[in-house]
C-alpha positions in Angstrom: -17.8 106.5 208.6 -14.0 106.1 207.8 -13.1 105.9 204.5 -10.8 103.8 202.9 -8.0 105.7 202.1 -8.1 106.9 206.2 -8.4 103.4 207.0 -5.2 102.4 205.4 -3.1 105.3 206.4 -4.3 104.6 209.9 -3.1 101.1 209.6 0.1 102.6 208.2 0.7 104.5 211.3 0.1 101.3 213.4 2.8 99.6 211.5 5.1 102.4 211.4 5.5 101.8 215.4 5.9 98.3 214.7 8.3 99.0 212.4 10.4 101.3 214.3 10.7 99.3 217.3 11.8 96.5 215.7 14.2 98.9 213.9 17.2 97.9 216.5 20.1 95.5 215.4 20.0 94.1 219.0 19.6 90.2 219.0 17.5 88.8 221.6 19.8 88.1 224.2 19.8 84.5 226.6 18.1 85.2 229.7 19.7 85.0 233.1 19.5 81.9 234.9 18.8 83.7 238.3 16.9 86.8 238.9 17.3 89.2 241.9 15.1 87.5 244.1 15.8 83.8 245.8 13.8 80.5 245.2 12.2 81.0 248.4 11.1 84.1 248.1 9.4 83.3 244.5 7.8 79.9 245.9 6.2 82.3 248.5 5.0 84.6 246.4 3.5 81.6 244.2 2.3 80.2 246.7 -0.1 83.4 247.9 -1.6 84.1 244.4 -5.2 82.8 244.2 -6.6 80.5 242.0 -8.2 81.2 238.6 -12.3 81.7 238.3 -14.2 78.4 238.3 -15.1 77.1 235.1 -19.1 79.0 234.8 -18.5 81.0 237.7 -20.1 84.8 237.2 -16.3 85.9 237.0 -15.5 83.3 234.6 -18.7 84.4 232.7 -17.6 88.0 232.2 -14.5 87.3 231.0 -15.4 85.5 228.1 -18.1 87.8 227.3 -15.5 90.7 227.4 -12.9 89.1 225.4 -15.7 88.2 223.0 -15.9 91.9 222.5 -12.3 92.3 221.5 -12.6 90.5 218.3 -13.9 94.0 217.2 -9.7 95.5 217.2 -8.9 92.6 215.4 -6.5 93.7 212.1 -7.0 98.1 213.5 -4.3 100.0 214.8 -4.2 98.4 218.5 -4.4 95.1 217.4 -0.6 95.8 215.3 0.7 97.3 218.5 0.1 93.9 220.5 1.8 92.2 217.9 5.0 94.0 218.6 4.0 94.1 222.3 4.2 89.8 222.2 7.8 90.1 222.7 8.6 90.5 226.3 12.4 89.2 226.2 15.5 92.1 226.9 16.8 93.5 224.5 13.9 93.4 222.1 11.0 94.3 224.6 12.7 97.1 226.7 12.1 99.4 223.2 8.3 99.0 224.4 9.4 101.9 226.1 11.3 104.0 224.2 8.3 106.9 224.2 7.7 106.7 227.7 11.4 107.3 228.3 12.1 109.8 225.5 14.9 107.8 224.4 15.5 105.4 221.5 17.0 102.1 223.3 19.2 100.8 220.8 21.2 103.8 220.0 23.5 103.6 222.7 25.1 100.0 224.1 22.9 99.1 227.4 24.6 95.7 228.8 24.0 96.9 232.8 20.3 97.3 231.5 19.4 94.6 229.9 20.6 92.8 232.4 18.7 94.2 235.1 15.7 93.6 233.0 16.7 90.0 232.0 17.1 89.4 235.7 13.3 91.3 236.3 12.0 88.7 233.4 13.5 86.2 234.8 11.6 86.7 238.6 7.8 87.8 237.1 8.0 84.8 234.6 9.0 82.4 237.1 6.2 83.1 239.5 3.5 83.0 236.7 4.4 79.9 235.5 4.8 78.3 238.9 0.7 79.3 239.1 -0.1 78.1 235.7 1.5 75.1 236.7 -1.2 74.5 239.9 -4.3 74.7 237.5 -4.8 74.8 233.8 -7.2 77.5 232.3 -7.4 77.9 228.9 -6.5 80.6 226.8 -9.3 82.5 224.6 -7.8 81.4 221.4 -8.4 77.5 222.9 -11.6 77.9 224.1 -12.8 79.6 220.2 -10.5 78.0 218.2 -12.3 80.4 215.7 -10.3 83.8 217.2 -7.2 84.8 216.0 -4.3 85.2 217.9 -1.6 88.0 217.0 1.4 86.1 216.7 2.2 82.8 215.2 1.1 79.6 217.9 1.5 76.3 217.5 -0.7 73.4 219.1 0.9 73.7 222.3 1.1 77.4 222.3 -2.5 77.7 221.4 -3.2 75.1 224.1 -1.2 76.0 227.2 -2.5 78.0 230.3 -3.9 81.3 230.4 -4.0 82.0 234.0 -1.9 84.3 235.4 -0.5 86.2 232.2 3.0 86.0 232.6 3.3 88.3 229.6 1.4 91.0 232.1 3.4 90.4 235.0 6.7 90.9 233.1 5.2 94.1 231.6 4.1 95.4 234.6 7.5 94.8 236.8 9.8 96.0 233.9 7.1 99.5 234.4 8.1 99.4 237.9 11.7 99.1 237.5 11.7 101.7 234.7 10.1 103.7 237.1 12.6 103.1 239.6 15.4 103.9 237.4 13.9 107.3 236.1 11.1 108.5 238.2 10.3 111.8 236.5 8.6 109.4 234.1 7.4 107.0 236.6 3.4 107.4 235.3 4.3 106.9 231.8 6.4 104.0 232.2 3.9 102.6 234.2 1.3 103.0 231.6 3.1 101.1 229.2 3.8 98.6 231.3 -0.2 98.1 232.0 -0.8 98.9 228.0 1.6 95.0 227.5 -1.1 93.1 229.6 -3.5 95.2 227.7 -2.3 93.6 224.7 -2.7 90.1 225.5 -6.6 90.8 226.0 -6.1 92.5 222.0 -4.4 89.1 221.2 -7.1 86.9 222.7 -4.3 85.2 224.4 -5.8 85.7 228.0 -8.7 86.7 229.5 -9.0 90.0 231.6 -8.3 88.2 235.5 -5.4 86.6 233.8 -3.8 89.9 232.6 -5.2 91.6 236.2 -3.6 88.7 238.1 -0.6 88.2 236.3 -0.1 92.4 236.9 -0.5 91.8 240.6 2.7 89.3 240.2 4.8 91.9 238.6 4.0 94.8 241.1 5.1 92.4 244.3 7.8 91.1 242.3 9.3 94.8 241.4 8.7 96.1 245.2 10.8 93.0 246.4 13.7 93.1 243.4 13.7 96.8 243.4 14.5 97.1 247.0 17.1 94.2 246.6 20.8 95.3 247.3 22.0 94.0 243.9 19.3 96.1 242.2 20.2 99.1 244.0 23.7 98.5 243.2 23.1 98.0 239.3 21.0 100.9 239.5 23.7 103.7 238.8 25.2 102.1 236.0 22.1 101.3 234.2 20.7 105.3 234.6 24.0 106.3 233.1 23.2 103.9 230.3 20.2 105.8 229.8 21.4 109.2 229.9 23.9 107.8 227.0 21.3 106.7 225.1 19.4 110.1 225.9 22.6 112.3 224.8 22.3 110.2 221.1 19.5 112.8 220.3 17.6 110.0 218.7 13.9 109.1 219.2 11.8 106.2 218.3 10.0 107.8 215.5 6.9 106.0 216.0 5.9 108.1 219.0 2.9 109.8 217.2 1.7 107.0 216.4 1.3 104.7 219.5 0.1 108.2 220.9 -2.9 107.8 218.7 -2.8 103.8 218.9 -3.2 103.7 222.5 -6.2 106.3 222.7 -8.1 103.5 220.6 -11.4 103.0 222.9 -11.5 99.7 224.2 -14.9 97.0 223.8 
């Protein structure tokens, strides 16, 4: 068994990671009012996402009974690293990445990026919320109001739809453009992209088809924006934003630990 004094410094490293990501003076920035790809093409994509499990379906089933298990990483190392992965806006969120990428975003001035990414947040959110809007499925933390959510809700946080996660399809897509942008570290990029919808099962804000669906969303919507002419024309200046930030020298120092955060075995 663990004892105490390893309990608390591995809660210490959890924070630590918090702690350095949040480290950046960057404000959350206002998000673009148009993304890369066109109403149409969002309505489509909308439009071809399936449905949520039926209330007491065998699907349905299984996902509460494996978000029941989750209750278990409640307050450990994982649970602390999907407190910091709740923010999904640009600036803020695109530090989620800083191990992946071997840099520390923050240290040099990314406006081309951000961009980009406020533009990629802009397309994955607006096609998750145009399927939550079809059909309401409640979020773990509604259905028990007894579980604990990772970040602060109020009544109409705690009570609006959990199906698809938008917070896994923006994850996902900024993985895929990440990956576009530097693909030596495609696989890594796209891990922590996955580890954001991962997150929201920690947070017992969605259940696991909301997070796989809502993933689904982001990989279309990153093929279809990545492929975009205006992407592929922001692309140079944003990779020379990176190898600024890359010549700073600085990493996130938190690296070791979300290493050993995100080996945590999962219920």
């Amino acid at each position: 068994m663990i004892g105490r004094a390893a309990r608390l410094a591995s809660a210490a490293g959890a924070v630590f990671v918090l702690a350095a990501c949040a480290g950046s003076p960057k404000p959350v920035v206002t998000m673009p009012r148009d993304g890369y790809l066109s109403a149409g093409v969002l309505d489509e994509m909308a439009a071809a996402s399936p449905p949520p499990p039926a209330a007491g379906s065998a699907q349905d089933l299984s996902d509460k009974a494996t978000s029941a298990r989750y209750v278990a990483l409640e307050d450990g190392d994982r649970w602390l690293l999907a407190t910091s992965h709740a923010e999904v806006r640009p600036p803020l969120a695109l530090q989620h990445f800083d191990c992946a990428l071997g840099v520390r975003l923050g240290s040099a001035e990314t406006p081309v990026l951000d961009r980009m990414m406020g533009r990629i947040f802009h397309d994955a959110a607006s096609v998750a919320e145009q399927v939550k809007a079809r059909q309401m499925r409640p979020r773990p933390v509604a259905d028990d109001p007894r579980r604990r959510a990772c970040q602060t809700l109020d009544a109409a946080g705690r009570g609006s739809g959990s199906y698809p996660s938008g917070s896994a399809a923006v994850g996902v897509a900024y993985g895929e453009a990440f990956a576009a942008l530097e693909p030596d570290r495609a696989e890594a990029v796209r891990r922590i992209g996955h580890e954001i919808g991962v997150s929201r099962l920690v947070c017992a804000m969605h259940y696991p088809s909301d997070v796989a669906a809502g993933e689904t969303i982001g990989r279309q919507v990153a093929v279809r924006a990545v492929a975009d002419p205006a992407f592929q024309t922001d692309m140079a200046a944003a990779e020379a934003e990176l190898a600024a930030a890359r010549r700073t020298g600085l990493t996130n120092p938190g690296c070791a630990a979300e290493r050993a955060t995100l080996a945590t075995v999962l219920p």
